[in-house]
C-alpha positions, 0 to 999 in steps of 0.5 A: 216251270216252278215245281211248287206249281206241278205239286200244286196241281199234282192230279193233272201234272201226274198225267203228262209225267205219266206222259213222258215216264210211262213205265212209272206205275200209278201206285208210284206216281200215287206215292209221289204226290207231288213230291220231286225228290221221291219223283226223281226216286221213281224215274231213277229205279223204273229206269235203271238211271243214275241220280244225276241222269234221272234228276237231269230228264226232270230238270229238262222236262221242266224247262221244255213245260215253262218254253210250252207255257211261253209258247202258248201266251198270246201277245196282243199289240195295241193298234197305233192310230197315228201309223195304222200299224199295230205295235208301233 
């Protein structure tokens, strides 16, 4: 998922980031306002992480959010009158 859509939505991505970093406080995540960089920040001191560890959970969490968009996509097949079977 593309980071200019959670900053852009930030009061309800907070909440599922709230979701997965639960020991980032909501004065932290106040002061994120959306930004990643200062996100990563927090996750990095609230956890006792590297950079790069607490820039690698983000990325993750990100990916898994764009596999749950995906997922949650519903494909519709137009109905072929020729077979009667749809898609094809």
């Amino acid at each position: 998922m593309e980071w200019d859509r959670i900053s852009g939505n930030w009061p309800h991505w907070r909440e599922r980031i709230q979701e997965r970093w639960g020991r980032l406080t909501p004065d932290q995540l106040d002061s994120v306002a959306g930004r990643r960089e200062q996100l990563v920040r927090n996750i990095q001191e609230s956890y006792e992480l590297t950079r790069d560890e607490a820039e690698r959970q983000l990325r993750n969490w990100e990916r898994n959010l764009a596999i749950e968009e995906f997922d949650e996509v519903d494909i519709t097949l137009d109905e072929d009158p020729a077979s009667g079977v749809n898609g094809r």
